[in-house]
N, C-alpha and C positions, 0 to 999 in steps of 0.2 A: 485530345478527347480522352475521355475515361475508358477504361475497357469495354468494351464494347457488351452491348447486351443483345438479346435477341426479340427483331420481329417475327411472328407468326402472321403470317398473309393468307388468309382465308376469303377462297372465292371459286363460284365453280365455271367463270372462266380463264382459260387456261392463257392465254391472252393476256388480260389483266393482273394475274397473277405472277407473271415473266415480269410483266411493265414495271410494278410498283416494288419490287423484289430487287432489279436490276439499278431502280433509280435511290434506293436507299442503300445497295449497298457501295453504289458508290459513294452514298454519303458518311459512309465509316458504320455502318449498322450489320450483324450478323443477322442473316435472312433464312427461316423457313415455311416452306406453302405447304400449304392443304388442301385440295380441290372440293371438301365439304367439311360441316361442322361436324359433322360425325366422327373424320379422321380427324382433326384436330383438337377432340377432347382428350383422343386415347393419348395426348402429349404435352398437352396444358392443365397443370397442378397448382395446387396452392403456393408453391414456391415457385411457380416455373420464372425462370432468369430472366422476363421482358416484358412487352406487352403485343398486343393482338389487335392485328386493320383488318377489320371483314367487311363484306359487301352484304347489305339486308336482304337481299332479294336472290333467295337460292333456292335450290328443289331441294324435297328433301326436310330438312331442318333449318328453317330461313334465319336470316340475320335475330331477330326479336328472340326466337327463342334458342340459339345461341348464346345470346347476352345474358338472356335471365339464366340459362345452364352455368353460366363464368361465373355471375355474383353467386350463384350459391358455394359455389367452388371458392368464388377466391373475391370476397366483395371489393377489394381494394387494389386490382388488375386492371390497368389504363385498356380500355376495349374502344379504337376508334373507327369507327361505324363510315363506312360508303355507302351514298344516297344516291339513285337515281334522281333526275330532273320529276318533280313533282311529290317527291316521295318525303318533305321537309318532316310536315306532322309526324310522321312516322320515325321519324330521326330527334327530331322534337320527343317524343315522347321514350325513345330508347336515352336520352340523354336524362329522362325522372327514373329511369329503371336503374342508370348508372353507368349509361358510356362516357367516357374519357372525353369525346367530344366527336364530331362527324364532319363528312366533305362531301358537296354535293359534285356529282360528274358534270361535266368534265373540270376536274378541278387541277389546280397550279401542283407542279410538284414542287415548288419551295415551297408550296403550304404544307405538303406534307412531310416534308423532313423537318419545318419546323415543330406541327405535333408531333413526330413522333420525338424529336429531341426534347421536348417538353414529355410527354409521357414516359419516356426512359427516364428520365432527372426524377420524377414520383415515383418510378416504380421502384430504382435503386435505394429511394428513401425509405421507402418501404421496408425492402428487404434488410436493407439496417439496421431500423429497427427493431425488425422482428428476432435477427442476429443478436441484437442487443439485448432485449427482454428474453432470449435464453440463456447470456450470459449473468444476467442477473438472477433469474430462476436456480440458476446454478452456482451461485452466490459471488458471482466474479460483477467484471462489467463496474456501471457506476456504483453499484451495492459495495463493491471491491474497494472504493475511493472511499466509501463511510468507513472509515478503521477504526479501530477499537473491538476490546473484548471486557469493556464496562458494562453494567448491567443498563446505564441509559442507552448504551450504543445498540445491544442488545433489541433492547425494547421500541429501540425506532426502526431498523430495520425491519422486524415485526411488523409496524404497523404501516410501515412502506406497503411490503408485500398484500396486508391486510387491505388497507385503504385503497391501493392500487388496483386491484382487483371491484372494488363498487364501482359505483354509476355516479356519486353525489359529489357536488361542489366542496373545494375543502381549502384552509385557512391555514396558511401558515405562518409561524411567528416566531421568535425567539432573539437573541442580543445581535450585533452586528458581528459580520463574521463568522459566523457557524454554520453555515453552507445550505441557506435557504433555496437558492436557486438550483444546488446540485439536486435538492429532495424533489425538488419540483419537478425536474428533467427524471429522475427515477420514478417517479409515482405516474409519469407519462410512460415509461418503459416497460413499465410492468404490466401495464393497464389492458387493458382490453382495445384501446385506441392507439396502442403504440406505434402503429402503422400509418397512422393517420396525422394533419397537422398541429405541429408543438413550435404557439408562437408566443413569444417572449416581450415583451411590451412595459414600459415604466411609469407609471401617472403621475410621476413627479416631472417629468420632461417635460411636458408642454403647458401649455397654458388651458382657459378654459375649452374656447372655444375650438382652438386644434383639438383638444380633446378628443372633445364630443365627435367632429370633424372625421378623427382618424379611427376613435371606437365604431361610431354608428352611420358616418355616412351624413351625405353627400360631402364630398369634397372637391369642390371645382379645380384648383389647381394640384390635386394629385392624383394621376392613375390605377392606383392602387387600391384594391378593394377595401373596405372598413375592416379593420381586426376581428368583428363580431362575424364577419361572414367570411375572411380569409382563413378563420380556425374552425369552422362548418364542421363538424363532425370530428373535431379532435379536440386538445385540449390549447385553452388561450392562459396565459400566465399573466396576471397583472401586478406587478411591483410595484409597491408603495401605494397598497391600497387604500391606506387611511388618507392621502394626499387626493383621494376621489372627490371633487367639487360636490356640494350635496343635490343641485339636480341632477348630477349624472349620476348618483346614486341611485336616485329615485327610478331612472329610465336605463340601469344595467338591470335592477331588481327585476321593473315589467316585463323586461328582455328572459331571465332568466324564469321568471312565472311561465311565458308565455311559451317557451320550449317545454314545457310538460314535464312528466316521469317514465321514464327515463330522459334526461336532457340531453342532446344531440350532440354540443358541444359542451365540454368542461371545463368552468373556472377554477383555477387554483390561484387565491389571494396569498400575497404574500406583505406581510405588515413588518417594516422597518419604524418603526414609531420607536423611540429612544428616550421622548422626555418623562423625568421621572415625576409620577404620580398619575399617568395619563396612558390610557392603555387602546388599542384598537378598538375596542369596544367602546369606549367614551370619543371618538373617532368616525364611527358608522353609525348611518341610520340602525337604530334596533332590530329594525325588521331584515333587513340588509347585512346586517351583522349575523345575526341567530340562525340565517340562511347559510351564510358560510362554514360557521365555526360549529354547525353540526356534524362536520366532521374536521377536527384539528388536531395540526400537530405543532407542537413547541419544540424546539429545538434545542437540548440542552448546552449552557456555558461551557466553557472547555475546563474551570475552575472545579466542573462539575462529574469531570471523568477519569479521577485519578490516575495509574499509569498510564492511560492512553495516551497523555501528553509527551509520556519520554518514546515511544513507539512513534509517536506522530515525528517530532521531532529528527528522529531516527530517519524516517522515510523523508520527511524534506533536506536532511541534511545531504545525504545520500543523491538525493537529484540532484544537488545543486552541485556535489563535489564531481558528478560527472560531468554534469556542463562545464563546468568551469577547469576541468582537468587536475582535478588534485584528489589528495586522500579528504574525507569525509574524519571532521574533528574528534577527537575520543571527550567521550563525556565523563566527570570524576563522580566519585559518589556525592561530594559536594554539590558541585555544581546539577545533579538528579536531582538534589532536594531542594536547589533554588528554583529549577525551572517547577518542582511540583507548588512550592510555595507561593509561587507568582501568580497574583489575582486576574491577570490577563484580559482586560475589559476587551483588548481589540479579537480576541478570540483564536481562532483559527486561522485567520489573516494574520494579525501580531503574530503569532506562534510561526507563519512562514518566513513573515520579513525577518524576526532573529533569529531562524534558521538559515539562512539566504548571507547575513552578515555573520554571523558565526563559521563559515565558511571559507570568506573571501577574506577576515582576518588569521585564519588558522593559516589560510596558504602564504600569508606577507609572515607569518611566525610569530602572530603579537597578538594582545589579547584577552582578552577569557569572556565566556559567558555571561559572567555575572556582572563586568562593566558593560554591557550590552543591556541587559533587565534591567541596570541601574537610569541608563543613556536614556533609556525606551518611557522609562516609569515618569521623566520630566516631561516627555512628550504628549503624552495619554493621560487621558480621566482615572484618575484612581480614585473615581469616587466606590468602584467596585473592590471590596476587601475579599479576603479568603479566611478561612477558619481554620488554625493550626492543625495539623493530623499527628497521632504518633510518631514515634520515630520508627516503630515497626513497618509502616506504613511503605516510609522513604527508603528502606534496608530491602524491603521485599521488590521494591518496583524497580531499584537499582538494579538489584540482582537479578530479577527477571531480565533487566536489558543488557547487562553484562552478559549473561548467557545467550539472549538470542543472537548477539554482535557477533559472538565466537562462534554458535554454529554455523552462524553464514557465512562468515570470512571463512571456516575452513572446511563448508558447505557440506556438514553434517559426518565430517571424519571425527568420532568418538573420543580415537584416543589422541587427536591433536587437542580437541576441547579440555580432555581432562589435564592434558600435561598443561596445555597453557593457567588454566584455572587451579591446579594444585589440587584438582577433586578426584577422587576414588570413586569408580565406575556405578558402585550404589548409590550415592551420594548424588550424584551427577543424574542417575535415573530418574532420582525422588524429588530433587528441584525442578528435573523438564515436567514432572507428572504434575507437581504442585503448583507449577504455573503456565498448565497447559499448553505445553510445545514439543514438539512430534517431530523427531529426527528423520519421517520421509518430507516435510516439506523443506529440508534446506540439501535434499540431495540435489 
């Protein structure tokens, strides 16, 4: 089991409160009671580490309006509610307020270490997430895995945070490979629903009828709730939205009319559509589409982000050379301006796999780079070209990686960089300045 989290056991008898405390922690659960809802707000926060079993019927501050005190505290705090014999409607209607789910007395205690092992498992999701969107707020986290210091990289992290932050459905699209699905798990991160569910789904995998089946229900032979109500108030991710059947088109739109303003739950479309002359939009119903793509992001080519390619390159080299147990290959100024030159249809994916074998032949000692781009380009569509750059271009982005390489390998000691580089300590200032790099982040 996971580390353990904690129940709060709320009841004001003292009886009951032994019982259900005694029988969860022997089922691996950290236990604390409170003999009223009074004392147990002065210890239940918006973060607090677990979730919360109370009984409805107390003096004092009763179950119902304990519960409604939690959601304003903490809407997305698993609060599972003990019902007296007769007391259902009233449990019935604490579960529209937002309890976690309830148990009428006398009830099974495998019932109740199964919810409560179900509401630990959401509450830890939770706090993940919420972990997560401050790592990202803070520009780490998956924002940390967008890399680049190009001005497109710039400008979609931007509008990550931008977009993240609304309430509207949003589209995304761009070549294969450019990290549609990452944006997609960030724009949930950062959101307002981060806490909430982020469910990932392909409509290229099934057929019609599954479809519709697994989107909207009923499904005889699967248990599992419909995706439209399994992501209830968080966000539902559909890949390969242009591959949407057009009645389901028609009956995701009424779905999403009929959620209102603000919508409960969130599409974010993501359109892999590839053939040339034919766009997401010649794809979707119009009205289905304009729905979407009023808030979109395009995700730029990797062709499209100058040196970021040798930085990127740099970080996948580096993982692979730990996996694999060897030094990470040194790149020549040559071979910089091959990989910037290479029109790279497969993207950011390409750009890993010959990172990934540029690696595993550097450690056999055979090789180069560029029979690798040459290998790859027989493979791949090169219907995508690139547009020659400067050679100032390829001289600056080299150098930029030449220097970042050295302050990390000799993690930010000045005068190791200058001797291995033959630069004089000015000189060495004015290129970190010029290519924005800060001798505290390789201490």
């Amino acid at each position: 089991m996971a580390k353990a989290m904690k129940i709060a056991i709320v009841d004001d008898e003292q009886d009951m409160r032994q019982s259900i405390s005694q029988w969860l922690a022997l089922s691996g659960f950290d236990t604390e009671t409170f003999p009223s809802a009074e004392d147990a707000l002065k210890s239940l926060g918006s973060e607090y580490p677990g979730v919360v079993v109370s009984d409805i019927k107390m003096p004092g501050m009763d179950g119902m309006a304990f519960l409604k005190r939690l959601m304003g505290v903490d809407s997305a705090l698993p609060v599972i509610m003990i019902t007296g014999h007769g007391d259902v409607p009233m449990a019935v209607e604490a579960m529209r307020v937002g309890a976690f789910d309830f148990l009428e007395k006398p009830f099974n205690p495998d019932k109740m270490t199964e919810l409560a092992k179900k509401a630990t498992n959401a509450r830890r999701l939770t706090l993940d997430n919420r972990a997560l969107r401050r790592e990202l707020s803070d520009g780490s986290g998956i924002i940390k895995k967008l890399v680049g210091a190009s001005p497109v990289m710039e400008r979609l992290r931007e509008d990550i945070l931008d977009l993240g932050q609304a309430d509207g459905h949003v589209l995304i699209d761009g070549e294969t490979g450019t990290g549609k699905t990452l944006v997609a798990h960030a724009l949930h991160a950062v959101g307002a629903k981060a806490g909430r569910k982020f469910v990932l789904f392909s409509c290229a995998a099934h057929e019609e009828d599954a479809l519709a089946a697994r989107l909207f229900g009923p499904n005889d032979t699967d248990e599992r709730l419909p995706l439209l109500e399994e992501a209830r108030g968080g966000t539902l991710v559909l890949e390969d939205i242009e591959t949407l059947p057009e009645k389901l088109q028609a009956r995701l739109l009424t779905w999403m009319n009929e959620q209102g303003t603000p919508a409960e739950t969130r599409i974010v479309a993501i359109s892999n559509l590839q053939e040339a002359g034919r766009t997401c939009e010649d794809a979707l119903r119009p009205d289905l589409y304009y729905r979407l793509a009023a808030m979109k992001i395009t995700l730029p080519p990797l062709r499209q982000r100058g040196e970021d390619m040798l930085l990127l390159f740099q970080r996948f080299s580096e993982q692979f050379a730990e996996e694999y147990g060897c030094d990470a290959p040194e790149v020549s100024a040559q071979e910089a301006a091959q990989l910037l030159q290479a029109p790279w249809p497969g993207n950011i994916r390409q750009l890993l796999n010959i990172a990934e074998r540029a690696v595993l032949q550097s450690r056999r000692g055979s090789g180069t780079i560029a029979s690798l781009l040459m290998a790859d380009s027989d493979e791949t569509d090169m219907n995508v070209t690139t547009e020659g750059k400067p050679l100032k271009e390829y001289v600056e982005a080299f150098e930029r990686m030449l220097i970042d390489n050295t302050m990390r390998r000799h993690r930010g000691a000045i005068v190791n960089v200058m001797d291995e580089l033959c630069l004089p300590r000015r000189t060495l200032n004015e290129k970190m300045a010029k290519y924005g790099l800060q001798r505290s982040e390789y201490l």
